[in-house]
C-alpha positions in Angstrom: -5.8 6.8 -75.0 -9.1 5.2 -73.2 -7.1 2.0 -71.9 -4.0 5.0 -70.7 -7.1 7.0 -68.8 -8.5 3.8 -67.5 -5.3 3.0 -66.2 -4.6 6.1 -64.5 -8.0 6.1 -63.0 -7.4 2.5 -61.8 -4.1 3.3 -60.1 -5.2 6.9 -58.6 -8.4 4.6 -56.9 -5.8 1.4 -55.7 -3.2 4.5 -54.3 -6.9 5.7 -52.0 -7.8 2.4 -50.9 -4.6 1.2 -49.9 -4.4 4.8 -47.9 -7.6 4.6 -46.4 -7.3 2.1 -44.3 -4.6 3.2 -42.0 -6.7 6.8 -42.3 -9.5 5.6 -40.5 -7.4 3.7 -38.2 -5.6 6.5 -37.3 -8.6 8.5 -37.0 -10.4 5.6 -34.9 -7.4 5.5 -32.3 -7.4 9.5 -32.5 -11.0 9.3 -31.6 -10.0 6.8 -28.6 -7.6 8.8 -27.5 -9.5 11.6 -27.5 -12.2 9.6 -25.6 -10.0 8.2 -22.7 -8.9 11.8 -22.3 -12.1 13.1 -21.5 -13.4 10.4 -19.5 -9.9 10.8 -17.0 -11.5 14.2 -16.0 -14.7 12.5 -15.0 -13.5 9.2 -13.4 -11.6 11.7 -11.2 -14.6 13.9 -10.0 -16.9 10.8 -9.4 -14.1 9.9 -7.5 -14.4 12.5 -5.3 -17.8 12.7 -5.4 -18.4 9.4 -4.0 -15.7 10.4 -1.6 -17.8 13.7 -0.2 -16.4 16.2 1.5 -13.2 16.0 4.2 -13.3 17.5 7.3 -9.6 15.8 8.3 -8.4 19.5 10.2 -11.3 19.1 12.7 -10.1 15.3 13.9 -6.1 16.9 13.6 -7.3 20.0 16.0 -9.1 17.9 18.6 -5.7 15.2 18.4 -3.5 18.8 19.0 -5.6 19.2 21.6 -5.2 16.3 23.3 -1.2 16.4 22.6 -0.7 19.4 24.1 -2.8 18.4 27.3 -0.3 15.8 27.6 2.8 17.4 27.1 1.6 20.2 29.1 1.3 17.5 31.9 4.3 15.7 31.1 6.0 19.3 31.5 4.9 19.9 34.7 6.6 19.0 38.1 3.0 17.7 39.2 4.0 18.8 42.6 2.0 21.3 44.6 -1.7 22.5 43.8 -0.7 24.1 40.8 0.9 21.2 39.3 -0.3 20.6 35.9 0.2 16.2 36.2 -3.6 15.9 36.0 -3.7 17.4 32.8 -2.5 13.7 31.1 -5.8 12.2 32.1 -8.1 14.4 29.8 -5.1 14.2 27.3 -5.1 10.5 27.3 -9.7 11.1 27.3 -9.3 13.7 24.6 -7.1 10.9 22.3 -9.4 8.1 22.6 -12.8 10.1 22.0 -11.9 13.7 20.6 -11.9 12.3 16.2 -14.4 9.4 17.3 -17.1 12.6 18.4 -16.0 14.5 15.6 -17.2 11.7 13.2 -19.9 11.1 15.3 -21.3 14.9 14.1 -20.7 13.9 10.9 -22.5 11.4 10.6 -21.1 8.8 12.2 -20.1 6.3 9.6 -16.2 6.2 10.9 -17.0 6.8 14.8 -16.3 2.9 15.7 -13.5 2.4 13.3 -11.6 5.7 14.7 -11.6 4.5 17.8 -10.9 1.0 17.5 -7.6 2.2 15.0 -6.4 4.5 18.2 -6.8 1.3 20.5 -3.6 -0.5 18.6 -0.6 1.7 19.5 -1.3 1.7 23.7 -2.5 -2.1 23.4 1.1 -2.9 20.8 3.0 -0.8 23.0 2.0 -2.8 25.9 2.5 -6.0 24.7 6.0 -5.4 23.8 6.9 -3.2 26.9 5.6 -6.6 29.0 7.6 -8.7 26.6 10.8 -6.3 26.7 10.9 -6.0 30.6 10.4 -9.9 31.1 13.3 -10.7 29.0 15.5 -8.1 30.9 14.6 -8.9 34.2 15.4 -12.9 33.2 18.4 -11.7 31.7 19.3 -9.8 34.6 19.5 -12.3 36.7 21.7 -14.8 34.8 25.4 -14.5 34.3 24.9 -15.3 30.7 22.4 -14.1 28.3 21.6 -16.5 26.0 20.6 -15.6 22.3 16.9 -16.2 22.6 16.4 -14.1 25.9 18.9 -11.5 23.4 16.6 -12.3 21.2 12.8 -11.7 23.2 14.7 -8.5 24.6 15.3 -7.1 20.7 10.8 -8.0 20.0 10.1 -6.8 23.1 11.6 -3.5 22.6 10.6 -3.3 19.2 7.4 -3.9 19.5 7.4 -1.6 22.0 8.6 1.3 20.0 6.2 0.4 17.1 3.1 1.4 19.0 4.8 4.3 20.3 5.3 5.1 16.3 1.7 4.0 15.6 0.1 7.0 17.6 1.1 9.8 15.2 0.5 7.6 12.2 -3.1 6.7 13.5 -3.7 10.0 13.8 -2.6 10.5 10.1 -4.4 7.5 8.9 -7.5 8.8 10.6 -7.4 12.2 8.9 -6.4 11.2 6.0 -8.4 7.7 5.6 -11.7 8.1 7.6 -12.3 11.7 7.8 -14.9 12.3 4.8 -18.5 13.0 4.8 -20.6 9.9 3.1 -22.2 10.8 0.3 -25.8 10.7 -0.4 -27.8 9.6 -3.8 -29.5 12.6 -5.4 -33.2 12.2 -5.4 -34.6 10.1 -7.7 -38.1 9.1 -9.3 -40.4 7.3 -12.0 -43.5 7.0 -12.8 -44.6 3.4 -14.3 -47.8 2.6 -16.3 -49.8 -0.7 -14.8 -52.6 -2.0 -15.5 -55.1 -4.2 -13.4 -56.9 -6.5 -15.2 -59.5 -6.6 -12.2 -60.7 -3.4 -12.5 -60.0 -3.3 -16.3 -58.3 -0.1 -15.4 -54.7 1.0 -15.9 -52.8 3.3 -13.5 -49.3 5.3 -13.0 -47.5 4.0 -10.3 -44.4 6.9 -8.2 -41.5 5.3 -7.4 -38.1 6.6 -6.5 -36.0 7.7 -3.6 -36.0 11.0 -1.8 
């Protein structure tokens, strides 16, 4: 009967170590799991911590703004006293420099970039309207168009409608992209013992940023 209960004893404690080690590993990859999960949560609000706060609407009014100057202009007759035609010029003003100042009062940290993004589409759209009426005038005076005037007339004219595309979408980008306030470090300080061996004295030293 002892060598039957040592038996059973030895087979009851093989049966819980063979199960314990795919317990704790379960429980280990539980705990992981459980960790990753939480730590989602936070990579996602230092995220938009370090992103601050967006103020996108105020650079989208002043670019309505400046759209509907210009289609109010490109609406009117221009004819007359009345005519609305001049309205284009603080359209085209109010495109360049409306989201640039609106960065600028926050801060500043995206007023150069805003403004150099919204000098691509009239500088793209110039290049290929140049390029696109070149090629047509050549072609119009030949008999024949050969495949690489066909050919310069098709860039030309694409180009040309890409940076007529690229004014909404820099408008977008800019809203979207550059429009958030920068964020700034939460005060900080610490105080360091020294000691100067000159003086045989030892001191506290306050450090940090504010």
């Amino acid at each position: 009967m002892f060598w039957l209960r040592w038996t059973l004893v030895c087979l009851v404690g093989a049966c819980v170590l063979v199960n314990a080690g795919p317990l704790r590993a379960r429980e280990a990859a539980a705990v992981s799991a459980a960790a990753r999960g939480n730590e989602e949560p936070h990579r996602g609000e230092s995220r938009a911590k370090r992103r601050g706060k967006w103020y996108g609407y105020q650079t989208l009014a002043a670019d309505a703004a400046a759209g509907a100057l210009i289609l109010a202009a490109g609406a009117s007759d221009g004819g007359g006293e009345l005519g609305a035609g001049w309205l284009v010029w603080p359209g085209i003003a109010a495109y360049f420099v409306g989201a640039p100042l609106v960065h600028w009062a926050h801060g500043g940290h995206a007023t150069l970039r805003s403004f150099g993004l919204r000098l691509l589409p009239p500088a793209v759209t110039a290049v290929g309207a140049l390029g696109c009426y070149a090629s047509a005038n050549a072609a119009s005076q030949l008999e024949y168009v050969s495949p690489p005037l066909l050919l310069g007339i098709v860039i030309g004219c694409g180009t040309m409608l890409a940076g007529i595309a690229g004014f909404p979408a820099v408008v977008v980008v800019d809203a979207a992209v550059f429009a958030y306030e920068p964020v700034k470090p939460p005060p900080q300080s610490l105080v360091l013992p020294s000691y100067d061996p000159t003086r045989r004295a030892g001191m506290l030293t306050w450090a940090g940023t504010f």
